[in-house]
N, C-alpha and C positions, 0 to 999 in steps of 0.2 A: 118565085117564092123566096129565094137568097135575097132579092130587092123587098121584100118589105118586112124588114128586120123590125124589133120594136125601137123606139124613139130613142135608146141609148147611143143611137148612130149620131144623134146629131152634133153638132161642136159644140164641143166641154169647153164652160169654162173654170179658171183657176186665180186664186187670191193668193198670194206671196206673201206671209207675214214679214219675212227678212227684206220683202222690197226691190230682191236683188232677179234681176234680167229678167221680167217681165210684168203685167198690172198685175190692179188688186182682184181679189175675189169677186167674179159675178161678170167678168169679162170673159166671152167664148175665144176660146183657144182651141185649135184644130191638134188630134192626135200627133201630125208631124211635128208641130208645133211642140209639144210636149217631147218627143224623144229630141228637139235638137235642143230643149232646156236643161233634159236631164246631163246631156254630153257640158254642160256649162257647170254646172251644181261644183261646186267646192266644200260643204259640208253635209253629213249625213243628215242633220237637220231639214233642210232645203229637200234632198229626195226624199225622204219620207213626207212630206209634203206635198209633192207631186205625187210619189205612190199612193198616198192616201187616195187623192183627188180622181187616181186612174182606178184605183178599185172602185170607189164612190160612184163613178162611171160603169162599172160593170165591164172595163174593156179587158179584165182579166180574169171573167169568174164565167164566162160562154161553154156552154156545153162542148166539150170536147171535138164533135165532131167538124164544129163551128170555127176552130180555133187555128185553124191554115187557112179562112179566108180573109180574103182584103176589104179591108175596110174603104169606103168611099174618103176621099180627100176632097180638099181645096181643085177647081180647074187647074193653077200653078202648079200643085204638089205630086210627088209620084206618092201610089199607094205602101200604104204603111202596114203589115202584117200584127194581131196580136200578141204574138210569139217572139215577134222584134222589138214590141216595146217592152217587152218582159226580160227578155234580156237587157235591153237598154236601161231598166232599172236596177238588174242585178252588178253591169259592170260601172252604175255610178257606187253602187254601195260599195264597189270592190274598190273602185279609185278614191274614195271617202275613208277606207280600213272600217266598212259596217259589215265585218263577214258575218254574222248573225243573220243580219237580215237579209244578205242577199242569197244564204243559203233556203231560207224559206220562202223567198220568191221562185230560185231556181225548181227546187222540188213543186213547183206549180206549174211550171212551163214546159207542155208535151207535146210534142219529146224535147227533151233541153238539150242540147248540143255539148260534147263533150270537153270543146275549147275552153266553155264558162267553169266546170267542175273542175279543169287543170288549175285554171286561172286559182278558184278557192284553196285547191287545196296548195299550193303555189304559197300563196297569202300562208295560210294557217303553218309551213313549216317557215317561212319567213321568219314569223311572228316568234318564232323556236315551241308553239302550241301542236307537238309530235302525233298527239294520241289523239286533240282533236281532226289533224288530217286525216289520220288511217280514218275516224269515224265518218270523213264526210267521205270520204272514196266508198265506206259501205254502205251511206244513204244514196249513192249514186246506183249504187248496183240494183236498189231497191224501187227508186226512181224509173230505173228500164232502159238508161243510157248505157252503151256499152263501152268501156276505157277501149284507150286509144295508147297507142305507141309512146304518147306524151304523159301517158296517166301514169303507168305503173313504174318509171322509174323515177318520179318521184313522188310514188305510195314507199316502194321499196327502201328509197334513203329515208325515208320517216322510219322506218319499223328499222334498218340499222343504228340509227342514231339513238332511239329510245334504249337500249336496244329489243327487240322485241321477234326473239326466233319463232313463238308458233304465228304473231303477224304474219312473219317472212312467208313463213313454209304454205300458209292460207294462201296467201296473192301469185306465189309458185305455181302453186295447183290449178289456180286462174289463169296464170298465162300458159298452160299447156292445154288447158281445156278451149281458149280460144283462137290456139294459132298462135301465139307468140314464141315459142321455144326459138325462132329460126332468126329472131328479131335479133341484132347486134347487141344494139341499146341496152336493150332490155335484159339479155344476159350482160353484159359487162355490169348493170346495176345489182343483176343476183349475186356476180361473184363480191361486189363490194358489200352487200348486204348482208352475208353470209359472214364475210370476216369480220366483220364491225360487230354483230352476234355471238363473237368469238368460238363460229364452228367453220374451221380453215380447212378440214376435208372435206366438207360438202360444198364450201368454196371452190375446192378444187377438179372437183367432181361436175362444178358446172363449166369452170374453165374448161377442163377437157373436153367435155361435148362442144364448146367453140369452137375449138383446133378439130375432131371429126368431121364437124359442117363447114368447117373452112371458111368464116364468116370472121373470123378472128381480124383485126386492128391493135394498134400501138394500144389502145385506151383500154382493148382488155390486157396484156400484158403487164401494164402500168398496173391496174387494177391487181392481178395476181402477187406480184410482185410487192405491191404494197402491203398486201394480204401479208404474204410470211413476212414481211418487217415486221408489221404491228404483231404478229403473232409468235414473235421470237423464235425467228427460224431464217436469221443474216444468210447461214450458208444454202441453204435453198434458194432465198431471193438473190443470191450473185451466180448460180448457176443458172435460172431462169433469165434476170438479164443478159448475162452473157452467149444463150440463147437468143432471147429477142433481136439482139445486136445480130443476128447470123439472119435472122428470120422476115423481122419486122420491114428490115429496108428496101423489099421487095412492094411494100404492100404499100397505101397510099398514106403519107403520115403528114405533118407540120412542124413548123419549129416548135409552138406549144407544147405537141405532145414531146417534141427531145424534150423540151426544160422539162417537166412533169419527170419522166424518166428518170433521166439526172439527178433531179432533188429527190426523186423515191427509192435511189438506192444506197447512195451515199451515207444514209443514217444506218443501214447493215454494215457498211464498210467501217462506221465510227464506233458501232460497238463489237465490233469483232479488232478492232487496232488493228485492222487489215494494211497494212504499211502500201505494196505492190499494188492491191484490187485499189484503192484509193485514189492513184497515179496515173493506172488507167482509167479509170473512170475519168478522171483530169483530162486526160489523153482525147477520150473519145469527146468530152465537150469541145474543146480544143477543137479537133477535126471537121465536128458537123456543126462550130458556130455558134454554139449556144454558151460560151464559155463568159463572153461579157455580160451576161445577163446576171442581172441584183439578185437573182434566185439562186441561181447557181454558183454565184461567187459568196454567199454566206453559206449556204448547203457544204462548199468544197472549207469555208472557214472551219468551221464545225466541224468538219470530219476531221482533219489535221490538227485540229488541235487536241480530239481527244484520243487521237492517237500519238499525242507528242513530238507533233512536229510542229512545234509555235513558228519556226524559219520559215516555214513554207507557206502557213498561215498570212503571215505576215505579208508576204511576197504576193500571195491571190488578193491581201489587201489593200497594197499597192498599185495593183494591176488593174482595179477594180475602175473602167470609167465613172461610173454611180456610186454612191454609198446611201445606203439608209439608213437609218435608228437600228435596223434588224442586223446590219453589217458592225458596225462600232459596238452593238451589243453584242456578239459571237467574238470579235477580239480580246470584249474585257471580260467576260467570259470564258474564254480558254485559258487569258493569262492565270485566271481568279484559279481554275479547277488543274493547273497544271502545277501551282505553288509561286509561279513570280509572281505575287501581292503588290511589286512595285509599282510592274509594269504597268497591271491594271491598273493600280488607284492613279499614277501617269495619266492614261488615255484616257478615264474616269473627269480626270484634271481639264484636261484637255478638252473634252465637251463640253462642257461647261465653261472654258474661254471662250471656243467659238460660235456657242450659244448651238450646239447640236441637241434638240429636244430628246431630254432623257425621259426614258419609259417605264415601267415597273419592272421592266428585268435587266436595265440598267442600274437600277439604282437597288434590285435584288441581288446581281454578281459582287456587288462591291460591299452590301452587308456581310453576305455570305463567305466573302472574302475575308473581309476582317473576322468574322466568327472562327472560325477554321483555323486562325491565324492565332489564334489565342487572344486577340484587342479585342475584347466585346465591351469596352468604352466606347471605342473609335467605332461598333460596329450600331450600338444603340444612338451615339452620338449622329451618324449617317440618316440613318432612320429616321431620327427627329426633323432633319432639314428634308427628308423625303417629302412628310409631313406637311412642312411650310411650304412647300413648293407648290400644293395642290396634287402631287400623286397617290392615287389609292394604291396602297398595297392588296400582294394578292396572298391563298394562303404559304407559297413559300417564301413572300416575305415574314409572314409574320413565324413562320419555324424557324427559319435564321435567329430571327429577334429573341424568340424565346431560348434559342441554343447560348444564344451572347448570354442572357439571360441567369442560364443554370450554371453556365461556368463562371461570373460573379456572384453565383449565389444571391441574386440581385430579387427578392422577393417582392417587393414593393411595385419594382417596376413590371416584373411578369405579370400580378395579380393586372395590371393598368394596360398591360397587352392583353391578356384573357377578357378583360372588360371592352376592349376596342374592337376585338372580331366579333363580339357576339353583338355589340350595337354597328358594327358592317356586314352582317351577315357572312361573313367568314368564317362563323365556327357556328351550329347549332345552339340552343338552348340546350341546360343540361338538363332536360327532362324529357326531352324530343332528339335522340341520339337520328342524325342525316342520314347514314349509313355510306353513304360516299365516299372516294379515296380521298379528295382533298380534306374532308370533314374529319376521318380517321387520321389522316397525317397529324392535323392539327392537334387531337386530342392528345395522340402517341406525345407530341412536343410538350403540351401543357404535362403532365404525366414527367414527364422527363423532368421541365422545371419544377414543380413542386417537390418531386423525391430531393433533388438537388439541392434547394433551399431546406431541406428538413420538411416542410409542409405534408405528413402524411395524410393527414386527413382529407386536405384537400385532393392529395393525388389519387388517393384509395377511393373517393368520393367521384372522379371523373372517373376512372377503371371500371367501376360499378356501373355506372351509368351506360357506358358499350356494351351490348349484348353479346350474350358470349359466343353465339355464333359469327357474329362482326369482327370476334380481336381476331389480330394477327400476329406474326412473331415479334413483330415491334414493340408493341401493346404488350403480351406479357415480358418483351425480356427488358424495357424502361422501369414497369413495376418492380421486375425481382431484382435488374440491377439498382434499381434505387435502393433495394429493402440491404442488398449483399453491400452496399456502399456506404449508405450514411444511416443506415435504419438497423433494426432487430433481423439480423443472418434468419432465425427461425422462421420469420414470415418468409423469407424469399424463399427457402426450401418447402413448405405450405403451398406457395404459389407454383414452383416448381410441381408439383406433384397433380395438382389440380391440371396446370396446362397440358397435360399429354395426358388428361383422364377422357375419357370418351364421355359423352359421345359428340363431344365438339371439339378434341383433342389437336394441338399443332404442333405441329414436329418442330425444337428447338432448334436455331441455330449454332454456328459456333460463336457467336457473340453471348447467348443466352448460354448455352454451356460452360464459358469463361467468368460468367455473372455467380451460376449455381456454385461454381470451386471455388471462387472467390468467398462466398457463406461457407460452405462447406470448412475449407483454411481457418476462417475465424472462428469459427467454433470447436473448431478441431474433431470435426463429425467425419473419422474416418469410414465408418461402416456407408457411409451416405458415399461418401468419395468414389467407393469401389463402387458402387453402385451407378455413377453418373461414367465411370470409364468405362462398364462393362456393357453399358449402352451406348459409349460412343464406338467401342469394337463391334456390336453388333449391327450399326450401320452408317454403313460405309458413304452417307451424303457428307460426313465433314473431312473427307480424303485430300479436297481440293484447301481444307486449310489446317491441315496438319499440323505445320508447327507452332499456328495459334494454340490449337488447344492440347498439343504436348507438354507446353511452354506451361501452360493451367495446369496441367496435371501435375507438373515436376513442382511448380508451387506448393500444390496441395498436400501431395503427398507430404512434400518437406516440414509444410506448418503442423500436418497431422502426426508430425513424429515417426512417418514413415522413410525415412532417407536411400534404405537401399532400396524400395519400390520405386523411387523418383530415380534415382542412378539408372534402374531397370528401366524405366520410361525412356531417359533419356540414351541409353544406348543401343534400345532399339529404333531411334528416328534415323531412318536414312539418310538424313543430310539436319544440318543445325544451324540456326542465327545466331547470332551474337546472342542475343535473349536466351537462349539454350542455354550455352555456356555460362554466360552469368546467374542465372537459376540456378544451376548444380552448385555452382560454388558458395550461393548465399544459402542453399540450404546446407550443405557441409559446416559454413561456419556457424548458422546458429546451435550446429547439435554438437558443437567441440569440437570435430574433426576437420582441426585445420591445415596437417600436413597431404589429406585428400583434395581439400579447396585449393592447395597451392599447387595440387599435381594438374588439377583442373584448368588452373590460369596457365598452368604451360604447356597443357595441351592445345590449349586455346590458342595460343602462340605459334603452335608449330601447326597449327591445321589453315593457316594466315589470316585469321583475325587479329587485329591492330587492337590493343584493348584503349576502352576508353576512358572517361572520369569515375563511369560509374563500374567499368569492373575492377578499378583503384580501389574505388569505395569499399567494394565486398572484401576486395583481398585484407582490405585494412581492417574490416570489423571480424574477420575470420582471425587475424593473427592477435587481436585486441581481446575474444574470448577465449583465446587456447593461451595466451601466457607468450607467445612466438613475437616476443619484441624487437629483438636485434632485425629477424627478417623483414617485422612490419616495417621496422624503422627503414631499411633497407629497399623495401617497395616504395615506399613515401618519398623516397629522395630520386629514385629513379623516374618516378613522373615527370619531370622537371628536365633529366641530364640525359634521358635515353627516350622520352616519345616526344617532350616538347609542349606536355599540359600544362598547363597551369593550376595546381592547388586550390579546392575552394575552402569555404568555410568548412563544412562536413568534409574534405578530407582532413584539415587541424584539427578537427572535434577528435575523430578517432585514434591520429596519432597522438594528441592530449591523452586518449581514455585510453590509447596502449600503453603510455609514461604512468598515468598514474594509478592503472587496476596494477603494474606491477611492483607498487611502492616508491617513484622514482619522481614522488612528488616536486622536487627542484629543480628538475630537469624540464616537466609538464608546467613547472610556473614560466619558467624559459621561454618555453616555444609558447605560451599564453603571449606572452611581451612581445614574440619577436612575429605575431600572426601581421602580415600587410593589411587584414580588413580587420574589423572589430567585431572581439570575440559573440558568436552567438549565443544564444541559451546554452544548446547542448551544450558548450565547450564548459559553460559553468555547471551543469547539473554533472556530466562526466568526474568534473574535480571534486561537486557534493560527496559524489558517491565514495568515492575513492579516500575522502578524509574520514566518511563513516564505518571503512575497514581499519584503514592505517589514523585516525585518533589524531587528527590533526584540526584542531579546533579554530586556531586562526583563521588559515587557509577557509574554512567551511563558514565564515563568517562574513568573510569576502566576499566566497563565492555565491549566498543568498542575497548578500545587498546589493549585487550587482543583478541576479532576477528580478529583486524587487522594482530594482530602478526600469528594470525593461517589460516589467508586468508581465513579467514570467510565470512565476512564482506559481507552487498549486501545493495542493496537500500533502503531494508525495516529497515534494522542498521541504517544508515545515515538517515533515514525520524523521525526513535524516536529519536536518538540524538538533530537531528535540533528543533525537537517540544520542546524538554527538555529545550533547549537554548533559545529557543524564549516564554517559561511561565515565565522562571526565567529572561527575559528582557535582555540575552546580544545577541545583536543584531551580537556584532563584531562574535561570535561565530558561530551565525546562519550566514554568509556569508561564515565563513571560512569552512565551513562543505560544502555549495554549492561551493565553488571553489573545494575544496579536490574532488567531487564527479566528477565535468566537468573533471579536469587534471584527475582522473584515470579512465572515460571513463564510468560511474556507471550512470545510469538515473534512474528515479523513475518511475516505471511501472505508465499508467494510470489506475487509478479505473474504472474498468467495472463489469456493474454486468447482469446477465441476467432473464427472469421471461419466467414461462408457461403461455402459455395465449390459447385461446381457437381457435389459426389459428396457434398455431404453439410457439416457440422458440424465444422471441426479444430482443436485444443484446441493452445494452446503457454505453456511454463513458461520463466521465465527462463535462456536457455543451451541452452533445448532441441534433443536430435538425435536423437531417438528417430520424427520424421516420418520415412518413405522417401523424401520431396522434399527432405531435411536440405541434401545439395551442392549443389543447384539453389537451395534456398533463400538457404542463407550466400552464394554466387556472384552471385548476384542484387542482395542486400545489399551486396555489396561493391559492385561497381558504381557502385551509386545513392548510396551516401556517394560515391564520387570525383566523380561527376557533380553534387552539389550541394555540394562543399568547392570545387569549381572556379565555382558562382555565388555564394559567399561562407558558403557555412555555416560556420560555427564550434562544433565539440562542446562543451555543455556541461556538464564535466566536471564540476561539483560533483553532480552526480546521480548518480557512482557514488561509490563506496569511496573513502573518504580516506586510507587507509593503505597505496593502490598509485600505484607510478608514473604517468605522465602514458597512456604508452602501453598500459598496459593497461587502464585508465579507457575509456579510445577501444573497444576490443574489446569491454569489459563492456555498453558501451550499444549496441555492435551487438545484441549477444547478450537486448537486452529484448526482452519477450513478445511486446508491440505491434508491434514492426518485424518480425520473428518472421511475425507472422499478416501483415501489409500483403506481404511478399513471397511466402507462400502464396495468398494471393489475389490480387496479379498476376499468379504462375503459372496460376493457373487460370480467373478469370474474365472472359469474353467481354469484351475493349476496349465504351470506352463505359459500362460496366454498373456502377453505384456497388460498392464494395466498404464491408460493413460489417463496424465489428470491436466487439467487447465489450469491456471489459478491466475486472477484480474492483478494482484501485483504482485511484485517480488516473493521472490520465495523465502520465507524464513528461514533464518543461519540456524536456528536450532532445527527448525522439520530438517534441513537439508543435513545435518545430522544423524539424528535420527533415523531418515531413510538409507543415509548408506550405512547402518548399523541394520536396520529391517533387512535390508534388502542381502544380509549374507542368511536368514534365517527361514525366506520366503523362496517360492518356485516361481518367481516373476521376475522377470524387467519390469521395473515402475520407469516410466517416462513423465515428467512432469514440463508441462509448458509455463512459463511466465511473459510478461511481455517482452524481456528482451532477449531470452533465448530458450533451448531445449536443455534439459541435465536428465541424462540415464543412468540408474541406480542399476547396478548388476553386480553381484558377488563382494558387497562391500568396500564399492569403486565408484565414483562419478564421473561422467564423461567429462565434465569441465575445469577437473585436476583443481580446483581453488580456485580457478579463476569467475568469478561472477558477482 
């Protein structure tokens, strides 16, 4: 009966359209015949051509039961199975890359052999196609094939790499249900599945049952161990090694598995700056041999350098029989991240002579280098020739570029970075946010540059576009320090508030915290202040950077007019930076208390900090508001005789603006002459100011034509000139300054000042009545002028408009900002309770009158900030004695 099949038995023949290794169509070809073509085939084309022809045949569609028998051949030929040519057509499509079609062949052929289903799903992670491997491993199971020791750990690395925990945990339950728990293999590929999933105790949990069945090898340790690296757990992975080393070398290992080892623990060792564990590790390459090996000798690069030891570095890369790209890139690389910029861009150099092929994280260390370095000329410059060269950057090249970027302020060329990842696929569409870390890094950057350049729209525009489960600390703290840097403080406190709102809320760090006090400081939003310290005492994650953000508080408080809360900050930190010290001392001198600020520098002193230019600076601008000349003068000169500094421009500015706030104009034109560089702005707006007290007209005639010449010059120049003109009565002057100011387009900001009040924040403009407290307010004001012309006040009237009457002069300085805000915050604020006010320029010589005549009459401390310093009114006294 087997003998008389129907006539599909007989020899097939087949037509070639391609021509290639056999005739044309309508020539019999025998089945062997056909599997030893398809072993020939070079494109999917070609076997699916023969497949066709063998379906056409019917030698693939036989009743099942049919389908283990042999087929008659040629007398020559041995007999050929249909099962075998059914594979034979599945492993052309596999050597062709037709995984399509040969998975629908395979699901035909019963039973299929489990070797073919390795083979695809082989292929399909090859391809990096993850999810379609797991799926063909479940048309396997479905098929009736049962995996094999060869199958499931590489189903397992697909579901770690996607990553894909309830995959994992499915194919787990598979290998227990059929007998594999005992398998080596196959546990070393759980525990690496498991951590790649980022679940490192159930990683470990399988580890342990290797070490109870004693089945255990180098390649599970390696595996574990790898585990807590990747999962940030250094001192666990050198404890486990340092096991293995006791353990392992009993059991049957290779040189591979040492290097593997080796280069798996050494990245614990480089971020713990393990100095000792590093040396040994050295040590044991060293001994078992594997130390000249290209792996091990950039592994041991890298670990040394980022533990600062470039000598040693150096020395494993001397030592080094081989070097690769990956070795030369770890040198310029450690120089790049340890600070010698030299070196690197040297070795950088240096490749590039000897034609060693640079790679994208060669030519990313030496951007990244210059970035960091402050060159982001040299650093966009690099880049460009990256460019020409044919290297694709990757995304931390293009974060580099974009950092070089935001620190030139360089908008044009950002906006032509942000347009070049999105046409490299580097950065998503902003409408299709990736959700990926490289994806996120990248936006974090763009984000970064655009706040920098001012661009808020644009940066507000990318921010929006991350969903908000996506951002991370990055993400909000580039937004708000953009907004606390170069944008409206108000938004970044808005932003603030929103990021640690639930229910996608993330915990600020101390860079984010240093961003919020930073806003906080310019606004002078104390109530907000205590509010960001009283959440950094209540948790204790930013312990490990303390005196970052003591350093921000003693700021804050200082700007906020609070100086002995910032003394309190600072004499509670258990140990102090130079930045300590120097914050106490600049907020002392902005608030007049200058013989504090000087007891500070000599504490400074005796605690053995070396002071530097910049705690000159403070001490100079500390003696320069309090009137303490002889001293300043005295600090100024000992730079020079007693540490060895050299003077810059901003120290002359100050000892200029100490000579001349204390009248000692000739003196201050002196050291103008005898400056070694040439004078800057300040050094002339300082002497402005100083002839608009002391009525020195010349001198302030000079000293605008010389802003003029440097395109200095702003409104607040043009507003003391014109005052100067109009005390000394020449009127023609005082017009010719407002036409000059109309023709070059210059206006005079209005005075606005603002105050805390117990609802909130209230803003006032010169003459403002747009408050709903407007009557209460003016009613108020008036008052308190009758109340202090009757202890001797006298208006003084060159403060307003020289071209009104006497009496409306008088109303005009009711009507300033300042008085404005001091009688909104009498209205409202609790007797007793200081009242603070801000105000965008100088303070007015008549308010500041005026308030020390209020202020013997009222139950406050008025505190008023201006831009260049604090003045506290108490009992008919200013802290700034006249000098401002």
């Amino acid at each position: 009966m087997l003998f008389n099949l129907p006539k599909a038995i007989k020899p097939i023949g087949a037509r070639f359209l391609s021509g290639a290794s056999a005739a044309c169509f309508g020539v019999d070809v025998h089945p062997t015949y056909l599997a030893s073509l398809l072993k020939e085939c070079k494109s999917g084309k070609t076997v699916r051509q023969i497949h066709q022809k063998i379906i056409a045949s019917g030698l693939l569609s036989l009743p099942t039961p049919l389908l283990s028998v042999s087929l008659p051949a040629l007398p020559s030929e041995p007999f050929i199975s249909p099962r075998s040519l059914g594979t034979g057509v599945v492993a052309s499509y596999l050597s062709c890359g037709v995984t399509d079609y040969a998975l629908l062949v395979l699901e035909r052929v019963t039973p299929s052999p489990a070797v073919w289903w390795n083979l695809l799903i082989r292929e399909h992670i090859k391809q990096g196609c993850l999810d379609s491997a797991i799926a063909v491993s479940c048309r396997m199971l479905r098929a009736g094939t049962r995996p094999d020791h060869f199958t499931l750990p590489h189903v397992l690395k697909a579901c770690g790499e996607l990553p894909s925990y309830l995959c994992g945990i499915t194919f787990h339950g598979l290998i227990c249900c059929n007998g594999f728990e005992s398998n080596v293999f196959i546990c070393n590929a759980l525990v690496a599945m498991y951590s790649r999933c980022g679940y490192l105790e159930e990683s470990h949990i399988v580890f342990d049952e290797i070490i109870q069945r004693g089945i255990d090898d180098v390649i599970s340790w390696n595996s574990i161990v790898s585990a807590h690296v990747k999962g940030s757990n250094p001192w666990t992975a050198l404890h486990l090694f340092s096991k293995m080393t006791l353990i392992v070398h009993e059991k049957a290992t290779n040189e591979r598995s040492d290097i593997i080892s080796i280069v798996n623990i050494l990245p614990a060792c480089a971020s713990l700056k393990a100095v000792p564990q590093t040396k040994e590790v050295h040590g044991n390459a060293i001994r078992n041999g594997t130390f000249p090996d290209v792996f091990v000798g950039n592994a041991l690069i890298d670990a040394y350098a980022k533990c600062g030891l470039m000598e040693n570095a150096v020395k494993v890369f001397n030592m080094m029989e081989f070097k690769d790209v990956v070795s030369w890139n770890a040198m310029v690389t450690g120089y790049s991240q340890s600070g010698n910029f030299e070196a690197a861009f040297e070795l950088f150099n240096n490749m590039r002579k000897e034609n060693i092929p640079l790679d994208v994280v060669t030519w990313t260390a030496v951007i990244a280098g210059y970035s960091q370095r402050g060159c982001s000329h040299e650093a966009l410059n690099v880049f460009q020739q990256m460019l020409f060269s044919g290297s694709l950057p990757n995304s931390v090249t293009i974060i580099s570029v974009l950092s070089a970027c935001a620190s030139l302020g360089a908008f044009s060329q950002g906006m032509e970075i942000h347009a070049y990842s999105i046409k490299n696929c580097l950065l998503t569409m902003d409408c299709d946010f990736g959700g990926d870390d490289e994806d996120l890094m990248v936006h974090n950057a763009l984000i970064d540059m655009y706040s920098k350049c001012r661009s808020f729209k644009a940066a507000r525009s990318i921010f929006h576009n991350i969903p908000l489960e996506e951002r991370n600390v990055v993400t909000w703290t580039v937004m708000i320090g953009g907004y606390a840097q170069y944008g409206d403080s108000n938004d970044a406190l808005k932003l603030f508030v929103e990021m640690i709102s639930e229910p996608y809320g993330v915990a600020p760090n101390a860079f984010t915290i240093s961003c919020i006090l930073m806003a906080c400081a310019h606004l002078a939003a104390l109530r907000m202040g205590k509010q960001i310290h009283a959440y950094v005492l209540r948790h204790h994650r930013y312990e490990s950077s303390a005196y970052f953000v003591a350093n921000c508080l003693i700021d804050m408080y200082s700007k906020c007019g609070d100086v002995d809360t910032a003394r309190h900050v600072f004499d509670s930190m258990p140990q102090r930076s130079a930045v300590s010290w120097t914050s106490m001392m600049t907020g002392y001198g902005m608030h007049g208390r200058g013989s504090e600020a000087l007891d500070i520098f000599d504490n400074m002193r005796k605690a053995g900090f070396v002071p530097d230019d910049i705690a000159f600076l403070v001490v100079l601008y500390a003696c320069s508001h309090c009137g303490m000349v002889d001293q300043g003068l005295a600090y100024f000169d000992s730079m020079s005789a007693d540490y060895g500094l050299t003077p810059s421009a901003e120290h002359y500015a100050c000892a200029i603006d100490l000579l001349a706030r204390s009248g000692r104009l000739d003196k201050a034109w002196e050291t103008v002459n005898d400056m070694p560089m040439e004078p800057t702005a300040v050094v002339w707006v300082a002497l402005l100011s100083a002839c608009r007290v002391h009525s020195n007209v010349e001198l302030a005639e000079h000293a605008l034509n010389k802003l003029v010449e440097m395109n200095a010059e702003n409104d607040g120049s043009y507003t003391l000139i014109s005052n100067i003109y109009a005390n000394a009565g020449r009127w023609k002057d005082v017009a010719r300054i407002r036409h000059l100011m109309k023709k070059s387009g210059i206006r005079k900001r209005p005075g606005c000042s603002w105050v805390q009040g117990q609802k909130g924040t209230a803003s006032f403009f010169v003459g403002d009545r747009s408050h709903p407290l407007t009557p209460q307010i003016y009613a108020l004001l008036e008052r308190l002028i009758d109340r202090i012309k009757a202890m001797g006040y006298v208006p003084e009237t060159n403060f307003a408009l020289h071209d009104v009457d006497e009496e409306e002069k008088n109303n005009l300085l009711v009507e300033h900002s300042e008085k404005l805000a001091l009688a909104y915050g009498l209205l409202t604020t609790s007797p007793g309770c200081p009242i603070r006010i801000t105000k965008n320029l100088r303070v007015c010589g008549d308010c500041h009158s005026a308030f020390t005549y209020i202020s013997k009459i009222v139950d406050h401390e008025i505190i008023v900030r201006d831009p260049s310093r604090f003045h506290h009114f108490k009992n008919g006294s200013c802290s700034c004695g006249g000098y401002w």
